[in-house]
C-alpha positions in Angstrom: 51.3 68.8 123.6 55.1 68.9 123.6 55.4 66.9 127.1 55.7 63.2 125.3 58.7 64.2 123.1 60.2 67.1 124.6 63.8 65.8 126.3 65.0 69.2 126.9 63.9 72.6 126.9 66.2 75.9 128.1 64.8 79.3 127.0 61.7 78.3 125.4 57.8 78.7 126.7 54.8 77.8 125.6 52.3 80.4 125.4 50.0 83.1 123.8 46.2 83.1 122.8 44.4 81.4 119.6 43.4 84.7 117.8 44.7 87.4 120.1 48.4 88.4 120.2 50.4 87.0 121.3 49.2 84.1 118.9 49.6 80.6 120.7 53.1 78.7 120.1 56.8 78.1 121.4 58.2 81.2 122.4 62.2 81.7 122.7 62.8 83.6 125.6 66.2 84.1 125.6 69.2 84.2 123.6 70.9 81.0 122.3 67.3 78.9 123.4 67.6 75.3 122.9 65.7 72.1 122.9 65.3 68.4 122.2 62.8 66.4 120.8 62.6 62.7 120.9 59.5 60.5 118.8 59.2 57.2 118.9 58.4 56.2 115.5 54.9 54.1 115.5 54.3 54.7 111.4 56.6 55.0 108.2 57.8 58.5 108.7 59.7 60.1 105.3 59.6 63.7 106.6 59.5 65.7 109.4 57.3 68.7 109.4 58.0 72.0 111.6 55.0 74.8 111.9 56.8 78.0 112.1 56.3 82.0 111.9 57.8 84.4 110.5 57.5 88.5 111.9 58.6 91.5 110.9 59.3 93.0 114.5 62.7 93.8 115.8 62.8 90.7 117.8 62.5 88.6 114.5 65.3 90.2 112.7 68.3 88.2 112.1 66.8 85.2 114.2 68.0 81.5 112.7 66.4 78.0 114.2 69.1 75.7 113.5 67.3 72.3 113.7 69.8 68.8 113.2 67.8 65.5 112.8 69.1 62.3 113.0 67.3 58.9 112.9 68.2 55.9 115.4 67.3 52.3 113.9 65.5 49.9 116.4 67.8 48.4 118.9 69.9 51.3 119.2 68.1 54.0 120.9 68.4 52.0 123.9 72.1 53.0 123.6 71.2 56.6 124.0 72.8 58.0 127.1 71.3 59.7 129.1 73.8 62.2 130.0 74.1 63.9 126.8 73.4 67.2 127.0 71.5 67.0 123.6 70.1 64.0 122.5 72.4 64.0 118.8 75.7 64.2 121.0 74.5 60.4 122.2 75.1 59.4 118.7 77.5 58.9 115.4 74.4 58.6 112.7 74.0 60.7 110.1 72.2 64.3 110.6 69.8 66.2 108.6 70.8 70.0 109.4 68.1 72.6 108.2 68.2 76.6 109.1 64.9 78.2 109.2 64.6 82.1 109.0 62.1 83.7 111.5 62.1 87.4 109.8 60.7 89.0 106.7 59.6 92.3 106.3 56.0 91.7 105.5 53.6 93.9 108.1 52.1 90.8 109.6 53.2 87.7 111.4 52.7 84.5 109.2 52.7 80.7 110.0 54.5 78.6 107.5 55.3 74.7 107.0 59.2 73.2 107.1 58.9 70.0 105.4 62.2 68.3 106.6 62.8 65.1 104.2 64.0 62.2 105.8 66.2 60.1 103.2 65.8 56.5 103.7 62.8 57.5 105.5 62.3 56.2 109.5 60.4 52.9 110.5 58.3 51.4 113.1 60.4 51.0 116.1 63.0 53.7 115.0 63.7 56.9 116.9 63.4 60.5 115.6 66.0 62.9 117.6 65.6 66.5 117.2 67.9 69.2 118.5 66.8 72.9 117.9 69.0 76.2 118.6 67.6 79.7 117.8 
């Protein structure tokens, strides 16, 4: 699923069952995991929505996704290079710059919603870049 917009990926694995534990989804596997998304816009996009959980488990405690967003008009994604090591360090745009928590301290593991808003929203033909850091 993440193959067509993943640019980059250290640390993180995709993996888990649908009802068992683990419970399917993108697993951080080690300190300081990063990665990269990049969507080509094909609709009017005003927000960016990341599915998330939250645990109570000592691996959860203290953990912080720092996600940055930026948007790249048409025209100039094709001056993203490709050396970068993140796809935002290709550009000067603005970013969007959200922290999500991944702990809480009720007894169960729980999926919750990250509506990102995108001001000025992003258009056909623009590019939505994504750099995450847990």
């Amino acid at each position: 699923v993440m193959e067509p917009v993943l640019q980059s990926s250290q640390g993180w694995l995709a993996k888990g069952k649908p009802i068992q534990n683990p419970r399917t989804g993108w697993y951080a596997e080690e300190v300081n995991a990063t990665f990269s998304l990049k969507v080509e816009v094909d609709i009017p996009t005003n927000f960016l929505t990341i599915v998330y959980m939250k645990s109570y488990g000592p691996t959860f405690v203290d953990t912080i996704l720092s996600v940055t967003v930026q948007v790249v008009p048409a025209g100039q994604a094709a001056d993203l290079s490709a050396n970068a090591s993140s796809t935002l360090e290709s550009t000067s745009l603005p970013a969007i710059a959200r922290n999500i928590s991944g702990y809480h301290t009720v007894k169960t593991s729980v999926h919750f919603a990250e509506k990102i808003p995108i001001p000025g929203g992003a258009n056909i033909g623009d590019t939505i870049l994504l750099d995450a850091k847990l």
